[in-house]
ROROTI-49401 format. One line per 10 residues: number of its first residue (from 1); for each residue x, y, z of N, C-alpha, C. Coordinates in Angstrom, 1 decimal, padded with zeros to 4 digits, always signed. Example, Ala and Ser with C-alpha at 12.3 -4.5 7.8 and 13.67 -1.06 7.14 Angstrom:
2
1> +013.2,-005.7,+007.8,+012.3,-004.5,+007.8,+013.2,-003.3,+007.8; +012.8,-002.2,+007.1,+013.7,-001.1,+007.1,+012.9,+000.0,+007.9 .
***
This chain:
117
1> -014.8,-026.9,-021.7,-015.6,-026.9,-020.5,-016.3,-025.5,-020.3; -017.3,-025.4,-019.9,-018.4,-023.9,-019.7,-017.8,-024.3,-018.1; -017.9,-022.4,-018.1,-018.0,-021.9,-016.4,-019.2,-021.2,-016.4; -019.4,-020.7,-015.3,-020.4,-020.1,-015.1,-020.0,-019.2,-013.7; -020.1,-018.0,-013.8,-019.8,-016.9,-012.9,-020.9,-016.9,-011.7; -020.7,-016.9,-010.6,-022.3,-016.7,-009.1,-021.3,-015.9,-008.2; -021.9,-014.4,-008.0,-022.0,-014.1,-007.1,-022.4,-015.0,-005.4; -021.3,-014.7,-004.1,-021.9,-015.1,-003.3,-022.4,-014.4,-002.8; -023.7,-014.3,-002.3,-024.3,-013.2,-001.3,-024.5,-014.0,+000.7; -023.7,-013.2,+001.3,-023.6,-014.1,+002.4,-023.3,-012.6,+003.3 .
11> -023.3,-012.5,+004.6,-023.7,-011.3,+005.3,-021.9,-010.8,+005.6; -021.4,-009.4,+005.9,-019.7,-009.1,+006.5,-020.0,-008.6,+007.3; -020.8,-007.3,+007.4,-020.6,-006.6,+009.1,-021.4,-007.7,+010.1; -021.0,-006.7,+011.1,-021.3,-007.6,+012.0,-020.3,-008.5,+012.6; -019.7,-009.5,+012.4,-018.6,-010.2,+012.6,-017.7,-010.5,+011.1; -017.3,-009.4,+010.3,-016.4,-009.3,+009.7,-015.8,-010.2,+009.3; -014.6,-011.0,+010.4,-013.5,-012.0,+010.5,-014.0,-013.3,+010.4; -015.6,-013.4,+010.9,-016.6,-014.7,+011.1,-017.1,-015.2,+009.8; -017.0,-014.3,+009.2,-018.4,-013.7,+007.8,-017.0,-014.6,+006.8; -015.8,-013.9,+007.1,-015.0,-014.0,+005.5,-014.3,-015.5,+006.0 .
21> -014.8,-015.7,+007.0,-014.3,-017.3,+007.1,-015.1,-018.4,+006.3; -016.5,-017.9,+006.4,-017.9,-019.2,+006.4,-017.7,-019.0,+004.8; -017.6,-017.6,+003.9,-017.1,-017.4,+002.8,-016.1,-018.3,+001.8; -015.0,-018.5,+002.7,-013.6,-019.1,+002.5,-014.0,-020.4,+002.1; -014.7,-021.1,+003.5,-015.5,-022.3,+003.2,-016.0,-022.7,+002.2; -017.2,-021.5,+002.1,-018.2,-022.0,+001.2,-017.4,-022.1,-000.4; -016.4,-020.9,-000.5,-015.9,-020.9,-002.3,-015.1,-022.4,-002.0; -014.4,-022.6,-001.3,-013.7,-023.9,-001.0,-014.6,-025.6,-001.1; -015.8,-025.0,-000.6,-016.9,-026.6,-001.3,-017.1,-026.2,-002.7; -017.7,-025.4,-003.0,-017.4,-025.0,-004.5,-016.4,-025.9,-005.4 .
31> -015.0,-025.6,-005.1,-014.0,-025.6,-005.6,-013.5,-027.1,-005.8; -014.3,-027.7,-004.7,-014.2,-029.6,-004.7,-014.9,-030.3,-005.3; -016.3,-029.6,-005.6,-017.3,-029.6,-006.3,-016.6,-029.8,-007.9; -016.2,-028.6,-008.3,-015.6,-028.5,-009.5,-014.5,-029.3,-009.6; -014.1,-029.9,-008.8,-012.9,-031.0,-009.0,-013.6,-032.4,-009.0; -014.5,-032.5,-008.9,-015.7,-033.8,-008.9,-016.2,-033.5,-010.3; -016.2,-032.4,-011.0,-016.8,-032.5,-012.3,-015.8,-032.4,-013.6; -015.0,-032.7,-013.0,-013.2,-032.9,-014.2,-013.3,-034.2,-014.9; -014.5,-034.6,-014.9,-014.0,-036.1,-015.6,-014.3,-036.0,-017.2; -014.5,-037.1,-017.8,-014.4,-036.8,-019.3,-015.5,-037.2,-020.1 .
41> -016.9,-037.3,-019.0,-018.3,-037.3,-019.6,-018.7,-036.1,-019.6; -020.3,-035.7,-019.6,-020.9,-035.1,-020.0,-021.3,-033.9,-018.3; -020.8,-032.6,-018.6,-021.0,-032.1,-017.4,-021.5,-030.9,-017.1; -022.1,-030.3,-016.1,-022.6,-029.0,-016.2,-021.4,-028.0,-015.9; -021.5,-026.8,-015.7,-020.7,-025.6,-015.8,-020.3,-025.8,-015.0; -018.9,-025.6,-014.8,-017.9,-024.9,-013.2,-018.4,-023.9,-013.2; -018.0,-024.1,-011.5,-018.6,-022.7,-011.1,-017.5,-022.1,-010.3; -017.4,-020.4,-010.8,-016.6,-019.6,-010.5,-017.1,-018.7,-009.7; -016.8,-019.0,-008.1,-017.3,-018.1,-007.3,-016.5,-016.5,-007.0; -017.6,-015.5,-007.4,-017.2,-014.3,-007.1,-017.6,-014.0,-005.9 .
51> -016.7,-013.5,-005.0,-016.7,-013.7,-003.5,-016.0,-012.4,-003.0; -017.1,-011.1,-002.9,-016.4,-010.3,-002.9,-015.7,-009.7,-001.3; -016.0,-010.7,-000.4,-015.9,-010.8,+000.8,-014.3,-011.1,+000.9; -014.0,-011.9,+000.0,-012.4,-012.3,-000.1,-011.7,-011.3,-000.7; -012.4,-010.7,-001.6,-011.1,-009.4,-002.3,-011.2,-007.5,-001.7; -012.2,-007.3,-001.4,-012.0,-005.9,-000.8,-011.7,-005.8,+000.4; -011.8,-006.5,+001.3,-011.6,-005.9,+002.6,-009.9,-006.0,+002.5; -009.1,-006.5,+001.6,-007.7,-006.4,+001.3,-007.3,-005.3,+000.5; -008.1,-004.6,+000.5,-007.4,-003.0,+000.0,-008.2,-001.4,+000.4; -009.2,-002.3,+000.8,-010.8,-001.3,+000.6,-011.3,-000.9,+001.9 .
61> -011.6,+000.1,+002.9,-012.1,+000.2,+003.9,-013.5,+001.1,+004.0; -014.7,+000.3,+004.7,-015.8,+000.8,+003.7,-016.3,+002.1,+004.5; -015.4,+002.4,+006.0,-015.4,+003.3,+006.7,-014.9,+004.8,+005.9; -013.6,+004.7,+005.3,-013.0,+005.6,+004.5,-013.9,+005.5,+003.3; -014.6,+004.9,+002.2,-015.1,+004.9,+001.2,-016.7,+005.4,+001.3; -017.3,+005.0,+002.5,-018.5,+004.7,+002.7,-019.5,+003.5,+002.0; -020.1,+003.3,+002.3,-021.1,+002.2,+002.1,-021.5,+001.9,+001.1; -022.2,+003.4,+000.3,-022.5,+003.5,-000.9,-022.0,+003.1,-002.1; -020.3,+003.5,-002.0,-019.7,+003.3,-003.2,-019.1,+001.8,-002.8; -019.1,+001.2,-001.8,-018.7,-000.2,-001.8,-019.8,-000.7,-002.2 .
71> -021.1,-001.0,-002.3,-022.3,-001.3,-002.4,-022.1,-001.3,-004.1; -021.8,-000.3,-004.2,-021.5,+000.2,-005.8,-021.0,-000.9,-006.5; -019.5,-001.1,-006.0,-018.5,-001.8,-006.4,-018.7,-003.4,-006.2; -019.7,-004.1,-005.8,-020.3,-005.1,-005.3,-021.4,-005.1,-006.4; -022.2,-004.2,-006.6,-022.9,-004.2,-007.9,-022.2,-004.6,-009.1; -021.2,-003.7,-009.3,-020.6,-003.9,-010.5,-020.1,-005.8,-010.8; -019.7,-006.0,-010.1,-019.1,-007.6,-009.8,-019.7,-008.1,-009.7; -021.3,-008.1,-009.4,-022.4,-009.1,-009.7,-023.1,-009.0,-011.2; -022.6,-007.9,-011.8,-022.7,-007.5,-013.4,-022.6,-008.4,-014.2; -021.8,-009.3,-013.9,-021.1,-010.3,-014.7,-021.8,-012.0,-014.5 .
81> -022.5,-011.9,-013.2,-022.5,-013.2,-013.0,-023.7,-013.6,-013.7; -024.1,-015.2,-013.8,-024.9,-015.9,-014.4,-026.1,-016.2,-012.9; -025.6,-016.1,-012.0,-026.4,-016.5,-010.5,-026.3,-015.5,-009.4; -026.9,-015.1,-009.0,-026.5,-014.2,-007.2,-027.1,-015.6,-006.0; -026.0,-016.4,-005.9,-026.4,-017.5,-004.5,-026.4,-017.0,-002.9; -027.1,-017.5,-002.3,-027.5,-016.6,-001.0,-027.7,-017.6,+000.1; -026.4,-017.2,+000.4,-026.0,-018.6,+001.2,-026.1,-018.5,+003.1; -026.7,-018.2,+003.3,-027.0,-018.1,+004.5,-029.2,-017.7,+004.8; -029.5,-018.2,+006.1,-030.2,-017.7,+006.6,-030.9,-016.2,+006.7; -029.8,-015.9,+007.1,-030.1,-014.5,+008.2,-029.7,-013.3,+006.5 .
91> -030.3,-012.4,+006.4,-030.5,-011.5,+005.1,-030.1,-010.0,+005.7; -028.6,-009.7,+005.8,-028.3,-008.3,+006.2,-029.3,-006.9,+005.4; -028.8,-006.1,+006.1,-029.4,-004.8,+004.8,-028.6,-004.9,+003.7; -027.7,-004.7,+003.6,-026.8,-004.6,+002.8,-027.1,-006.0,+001.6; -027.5,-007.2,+002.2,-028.1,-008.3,+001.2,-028.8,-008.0,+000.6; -030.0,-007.5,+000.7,-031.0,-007.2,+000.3,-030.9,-006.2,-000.7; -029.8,-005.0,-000.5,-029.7,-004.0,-001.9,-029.3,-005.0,-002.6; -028.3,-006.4,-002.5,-027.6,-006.6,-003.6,-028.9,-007.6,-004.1; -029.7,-008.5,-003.7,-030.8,-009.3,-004.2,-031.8,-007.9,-004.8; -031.8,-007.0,-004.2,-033.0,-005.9,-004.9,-031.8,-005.6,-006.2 .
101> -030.6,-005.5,-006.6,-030.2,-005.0,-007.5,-030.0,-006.3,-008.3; -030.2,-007.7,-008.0,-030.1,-008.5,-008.7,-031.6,-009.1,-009.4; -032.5,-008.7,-008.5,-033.6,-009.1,-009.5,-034.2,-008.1,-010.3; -033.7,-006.6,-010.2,-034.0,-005.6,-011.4,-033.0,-006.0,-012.2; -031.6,-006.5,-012.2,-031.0,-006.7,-013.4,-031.6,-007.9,-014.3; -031.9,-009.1,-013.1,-032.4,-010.1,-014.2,-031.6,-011.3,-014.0; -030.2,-011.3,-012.8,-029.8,-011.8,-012.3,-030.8,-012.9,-011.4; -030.5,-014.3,-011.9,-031.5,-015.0,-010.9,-030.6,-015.3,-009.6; -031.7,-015.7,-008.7,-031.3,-015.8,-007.2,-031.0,-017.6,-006.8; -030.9,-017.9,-006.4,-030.8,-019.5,-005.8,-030.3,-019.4,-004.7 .
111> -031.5,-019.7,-003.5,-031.2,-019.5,-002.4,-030.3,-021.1,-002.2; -029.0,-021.1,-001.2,-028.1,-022.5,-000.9,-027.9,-022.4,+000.3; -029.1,-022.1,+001.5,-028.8,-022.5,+002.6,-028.3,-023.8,+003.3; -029.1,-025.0,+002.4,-028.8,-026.0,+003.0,-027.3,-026.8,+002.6; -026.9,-026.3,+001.2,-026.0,-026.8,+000.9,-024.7,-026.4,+001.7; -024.4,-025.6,+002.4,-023.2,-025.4,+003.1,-023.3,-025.6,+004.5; -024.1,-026.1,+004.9,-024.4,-026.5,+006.6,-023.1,-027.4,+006.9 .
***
């Protein structure tokens, strides 16, 4: 079975605790999605959400690090994917370096607003 790695691009400041919830969600439709494509015909890629909203704010504080080098480290982790998905509306600053750093890499975009309503 092929996976396929997607960055999610979805907004944290701002409401922080609000942000890494709608996150949780969204990897979580993902994740049902990919259990709907277990069967034994012919299927497209799982998808492996990199969701960087779920793994740093558990070690990482972007006050002590600053912005830049989290921004960094958020780069790096979209290095890998096959998609940058942009799941929300509203486009923080901070969205925007990562879609400006993903369409100079070559990373394609797919905007999924309607799919997580």
């Amino acid at each position: 079975m092929i996976c396929k790695k997607v960055y999610i691009c979805h907004p944290y400041s701002g409401d922080p605790e609000g942000n890494i919830k709608k996150v949780e969600d969204i990897c979580r439709k993902i994740n049902e999605e990919n259990g709907r494509k277990g069967g034994d015909g012919p299927v497209s890629a799982l998808v492996v959400p990199v969701a960087v909203h779920l793994l740093f704010p558990r070690f990482m504080d972007e006050k002590h690090l600053g912005h830049d080098i989290v921004m960094l480290f958020c780069k790096e982790m979209m290095k890998g994917c096959a998609e940058v998905w942009i799941c929300t509306e509203e486009v923080t600053e901070g969205m925007r370096e990562e879609i400006s750093f993903a369409v100079g890499a070559g990373v394609r975009l797919i905007w999924k607003i309607d799919d997580w309503s």
